[in-house]
C-alpha positions in Angstrom: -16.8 17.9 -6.7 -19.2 18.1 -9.7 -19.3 15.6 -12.3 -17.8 17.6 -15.4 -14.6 17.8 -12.8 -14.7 14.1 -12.0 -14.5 13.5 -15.2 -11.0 15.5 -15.9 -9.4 13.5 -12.8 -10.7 10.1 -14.2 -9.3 11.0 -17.6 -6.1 11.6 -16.2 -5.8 8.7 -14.3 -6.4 6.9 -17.2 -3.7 8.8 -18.7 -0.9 7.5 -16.3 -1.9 4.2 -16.7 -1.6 4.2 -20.6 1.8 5.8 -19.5 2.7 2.7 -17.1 0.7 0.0 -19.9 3.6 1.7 -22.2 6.3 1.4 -20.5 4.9 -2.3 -19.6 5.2 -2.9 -23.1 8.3 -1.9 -23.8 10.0 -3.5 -21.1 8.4 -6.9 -21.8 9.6 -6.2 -25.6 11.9 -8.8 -26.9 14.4 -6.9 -28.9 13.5 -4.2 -31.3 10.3 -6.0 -32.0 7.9 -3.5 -34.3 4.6 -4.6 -33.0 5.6 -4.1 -29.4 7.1 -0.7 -30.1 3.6 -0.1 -32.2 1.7 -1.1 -29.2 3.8 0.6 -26.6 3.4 4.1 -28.7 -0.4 3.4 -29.2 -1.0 3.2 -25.3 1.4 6.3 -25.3 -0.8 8.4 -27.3 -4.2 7.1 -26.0 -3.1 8.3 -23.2 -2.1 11.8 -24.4 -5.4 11.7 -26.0 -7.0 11.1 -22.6 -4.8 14.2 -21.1 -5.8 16.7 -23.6 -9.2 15.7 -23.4 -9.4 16.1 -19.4 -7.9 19.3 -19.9 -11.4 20.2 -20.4 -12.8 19.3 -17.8 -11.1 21.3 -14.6 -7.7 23.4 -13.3 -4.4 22.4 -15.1 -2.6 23.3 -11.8 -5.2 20.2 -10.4 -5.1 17.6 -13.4 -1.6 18.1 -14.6 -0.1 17.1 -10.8 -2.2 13.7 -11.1 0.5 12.5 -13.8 2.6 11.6 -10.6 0.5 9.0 -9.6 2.6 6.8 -12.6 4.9 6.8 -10.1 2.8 5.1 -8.0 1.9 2.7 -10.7 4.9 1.9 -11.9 6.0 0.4 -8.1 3.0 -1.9 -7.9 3.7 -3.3 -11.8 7.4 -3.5 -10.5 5.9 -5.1 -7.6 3.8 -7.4 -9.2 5.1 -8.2 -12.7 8.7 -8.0 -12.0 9.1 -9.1 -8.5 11.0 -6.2 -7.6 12.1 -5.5 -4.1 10.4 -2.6 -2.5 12.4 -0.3 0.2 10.9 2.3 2.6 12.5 4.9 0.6 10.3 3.7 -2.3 7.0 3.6 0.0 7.3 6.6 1.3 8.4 8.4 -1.8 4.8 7.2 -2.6 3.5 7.8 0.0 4.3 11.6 -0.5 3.3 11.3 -4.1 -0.3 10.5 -3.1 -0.2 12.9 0.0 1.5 15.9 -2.6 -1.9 15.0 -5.0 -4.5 14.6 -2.8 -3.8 17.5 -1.5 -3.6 19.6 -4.6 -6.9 17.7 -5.9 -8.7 18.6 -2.5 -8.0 22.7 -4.1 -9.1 22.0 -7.4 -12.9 23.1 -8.4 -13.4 25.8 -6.4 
């Protein structure tokens, strides 16, 4: 893997956390509270930001897939913020998540 591709992944991975920080946000919000809406949108778009600029740097058909790993995140914040129960459906829904982009990452760059 060369570094300009590296780059692209970790640029997207810090794109589905901004999309997970987000949704944080707006779950935490108290009501229709402005600054949390703000904030939530902000770590929205840094996020975007983050996608179009890794877009750069390798294979859509590679990066794009990587988005699904919110899925992963958002279990461990339900997990770990919100106490929320966690079922083998839900583990190994992730579990096939991370299998389905590992191996479309292992194609990438080639």
């Amino acid at each position: 893997m060369t570094a300009r591709y590296a780059k692209g992944i970790s640029l997207m991975l810090i794109c589905s956390v901004c999309l997970c920080a987000g949704q944080l946000i707006w779950k935490v919000m108290p009501g229709m509270n402005i600054i949390y809406l703000g904030s939530g949108f902000a770590v929205f778009a840094l996020g975007a930001a983050a996608m179009v600029l890794a877009y750069r740097y390798g294979e859509l058909s590679v990066l794009q897939p990587l988005n699904s790993l919110t899925y992963v995140f958002s279990l461990l914040i339900g997990v770990f913020v919100f106490s929320e129960p966690v079922s083998a459906a839900k583990l190994l829904g992730v579990a096939a998540v991370v299998a389905g982009v590992a191996l479309i990452g292992s194609c990438g760059n080639r």
